[in-house]
C-alpha positions in Angstrom: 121.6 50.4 111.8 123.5 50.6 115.1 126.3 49.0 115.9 126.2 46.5 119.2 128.2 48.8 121.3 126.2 52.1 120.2 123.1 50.7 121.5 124.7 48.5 124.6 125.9 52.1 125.9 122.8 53.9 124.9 120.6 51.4 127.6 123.7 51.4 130.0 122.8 55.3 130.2 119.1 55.1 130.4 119.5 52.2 132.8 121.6 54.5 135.4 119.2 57.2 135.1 116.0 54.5 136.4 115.0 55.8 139.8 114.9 52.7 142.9 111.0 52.4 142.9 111.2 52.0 139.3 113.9 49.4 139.6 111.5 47.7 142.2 108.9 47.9 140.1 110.9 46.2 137.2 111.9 43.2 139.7 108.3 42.3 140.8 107.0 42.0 137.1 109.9 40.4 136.2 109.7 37.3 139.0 106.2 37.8 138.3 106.0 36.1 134.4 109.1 34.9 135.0 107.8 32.5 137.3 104.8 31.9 135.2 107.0 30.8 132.6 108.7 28.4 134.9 105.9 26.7 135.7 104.5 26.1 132.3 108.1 24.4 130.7 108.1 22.5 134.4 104.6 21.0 133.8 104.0 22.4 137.5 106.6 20.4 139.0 109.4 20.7 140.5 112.7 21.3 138.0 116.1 23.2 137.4 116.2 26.8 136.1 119.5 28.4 135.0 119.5 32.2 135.8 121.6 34.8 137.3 121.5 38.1 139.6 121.5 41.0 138.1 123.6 44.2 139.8 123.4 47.4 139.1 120.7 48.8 137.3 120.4 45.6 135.3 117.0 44.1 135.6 116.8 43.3 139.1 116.4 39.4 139.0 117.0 38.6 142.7 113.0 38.7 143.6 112.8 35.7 140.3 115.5 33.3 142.1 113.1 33.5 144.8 110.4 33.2 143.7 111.8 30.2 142.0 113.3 28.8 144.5 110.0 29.2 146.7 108.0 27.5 144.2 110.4 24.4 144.9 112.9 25.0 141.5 116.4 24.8 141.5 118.0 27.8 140.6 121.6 27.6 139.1 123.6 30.3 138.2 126.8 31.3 136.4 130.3 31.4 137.4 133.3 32.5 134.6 135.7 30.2 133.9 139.5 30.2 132.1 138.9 30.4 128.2 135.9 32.5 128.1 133.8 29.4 129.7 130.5 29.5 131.9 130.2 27.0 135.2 127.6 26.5 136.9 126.5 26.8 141.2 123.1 25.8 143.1 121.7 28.9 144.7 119.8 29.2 147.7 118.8 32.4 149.5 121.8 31.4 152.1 124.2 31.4 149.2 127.6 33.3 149.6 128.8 35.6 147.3 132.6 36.0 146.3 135.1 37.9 143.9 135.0 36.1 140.4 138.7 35.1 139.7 137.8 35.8 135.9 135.9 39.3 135.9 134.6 41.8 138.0 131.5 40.4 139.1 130.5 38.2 142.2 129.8 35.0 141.9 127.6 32.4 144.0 130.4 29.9 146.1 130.1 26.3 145.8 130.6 23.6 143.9 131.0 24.2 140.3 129.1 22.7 137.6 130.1 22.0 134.1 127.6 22.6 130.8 126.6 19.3 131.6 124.3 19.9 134.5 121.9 22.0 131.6 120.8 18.1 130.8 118.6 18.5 133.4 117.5 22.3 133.1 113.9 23.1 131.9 114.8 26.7 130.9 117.2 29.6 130.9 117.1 33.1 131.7 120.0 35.1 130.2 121.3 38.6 130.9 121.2 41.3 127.8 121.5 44.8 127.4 118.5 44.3 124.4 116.7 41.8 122.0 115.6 42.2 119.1 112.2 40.5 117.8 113.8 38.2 115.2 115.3 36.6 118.6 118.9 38.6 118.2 120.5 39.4 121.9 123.0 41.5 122.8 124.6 41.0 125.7 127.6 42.6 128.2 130.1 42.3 125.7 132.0 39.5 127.5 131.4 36.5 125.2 130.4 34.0 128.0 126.9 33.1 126.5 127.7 33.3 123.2 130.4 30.6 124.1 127.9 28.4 126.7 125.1 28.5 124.1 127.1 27.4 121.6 128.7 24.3 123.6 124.9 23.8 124.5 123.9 23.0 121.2 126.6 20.6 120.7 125.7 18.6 124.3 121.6 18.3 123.1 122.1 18.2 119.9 118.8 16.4 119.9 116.3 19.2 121.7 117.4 21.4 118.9 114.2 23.9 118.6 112.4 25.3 115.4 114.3 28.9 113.9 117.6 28.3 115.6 116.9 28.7 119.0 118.9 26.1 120.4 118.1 23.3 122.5 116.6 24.8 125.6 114.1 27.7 125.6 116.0 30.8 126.7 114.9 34.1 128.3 116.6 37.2 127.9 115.8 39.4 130.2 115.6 43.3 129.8 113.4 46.4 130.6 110.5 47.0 128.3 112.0 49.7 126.3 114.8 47.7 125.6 112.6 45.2 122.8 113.9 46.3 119.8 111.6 46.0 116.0 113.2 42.6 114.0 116.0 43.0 112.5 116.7 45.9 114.9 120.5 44.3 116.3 123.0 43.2 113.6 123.4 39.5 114.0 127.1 37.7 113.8 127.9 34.1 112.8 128.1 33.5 116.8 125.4 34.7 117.6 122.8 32.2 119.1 118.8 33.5 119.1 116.7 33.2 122.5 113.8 31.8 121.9 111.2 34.5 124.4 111.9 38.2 126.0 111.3 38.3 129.8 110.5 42.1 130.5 108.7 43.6 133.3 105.6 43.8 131.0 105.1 40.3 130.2 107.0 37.6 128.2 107.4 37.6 124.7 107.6 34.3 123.0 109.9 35.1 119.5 109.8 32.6 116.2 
């Protein structure tokens, strides 16, 4: 089996190589069932959606935040922390965007949120570089979700869900090709399952 950086850098490469109407492409399936999935945990109401914007050649996830926030959601998204630690901003397409004091990325400015606010969040959609069918992710390499899902778990103990997925259905979102058999990523003791796939296909529910 591959190791987690073998295949992380083996979907970087293919990712770079994805022409910008295939990227496009990508970005309106993904808002697409992405959305649909929304609006089945909300019931059709309004509710809270944790996300984040992919850069890059990740999945492009901006058309998804708003469509989200469109369909009358609010859309939260992540900002790194001291001590390996997620907070949390509300988006809006008028957000600003500045240097993360923690990593290289951008992040959304506002005021920050602790793991708290997910008390009120219907679902999540997670960055990864692939997923595996038995639910295994693998993400940047960074350790922030690993660390958020696991304080997660502690804060709702009580909307655990069945086969370890933690208690708020999660989304990991990558390109088709990037769905890998069961069993397919080598799973640590950290390691917290998602619970569905959101690809440019379609969504996958897993478990």
């Amino acid at each position: 089996m591959a190791s987690k950086e073998e295949i992380r850098s083996g979907h970087r490469i293919r990712r770079a190589a994805m022409a910008q109407a295939a990227l496009e492409a990508a970005g309106a399936g993904i808002a697409r069932h992405g959305l649909a999935w929304a609006t089945e945990l909300a019931g059709g109401s309004p509710s809270t959606f944790a996300a984040y914007l992919g850069v890059g050649s990740e999945p492009p996830s901006l058309p998804l935040l708003t469509a989200l926030y469109d369909a009358g959601h609010r859309v939260l998204l992540p900002v790194c922390e001291p001590g390996i630690q997620l907070g949390w901003v509300y988006w809006t397409p008028q957000s600003e965007f500045v240097r993360s004091r923690y990593a290289p990325i951008q992040e959304p400015a506002g005021e920050r949120q602790g793991t708290e606010v997910m008390q009120h969040t219907s679902g999540i959609f997670l960055p990864a570089t692939a997923v595996d069918l038995s639910g295994n992710r693998i993400g940047q390499g960074g350790g922030y979700y690993d660390v958020f899902l696991a304080a997660l778990a502690v804060l709702l103990p009580e909307r655990a869900q069945p086969h370890d997925h933690g208690p708020l259905p999660t989304a990991a979102v990558v390109y088709d090709a990037e769905v890998l058999p069961a069993g397919g990523i080598p799973a640590e003791s950290f390691d917290r399952k998602v619970s569905c796939v959101l690809t440019p296909g379609g969504l996958i529910r897993l478990g």
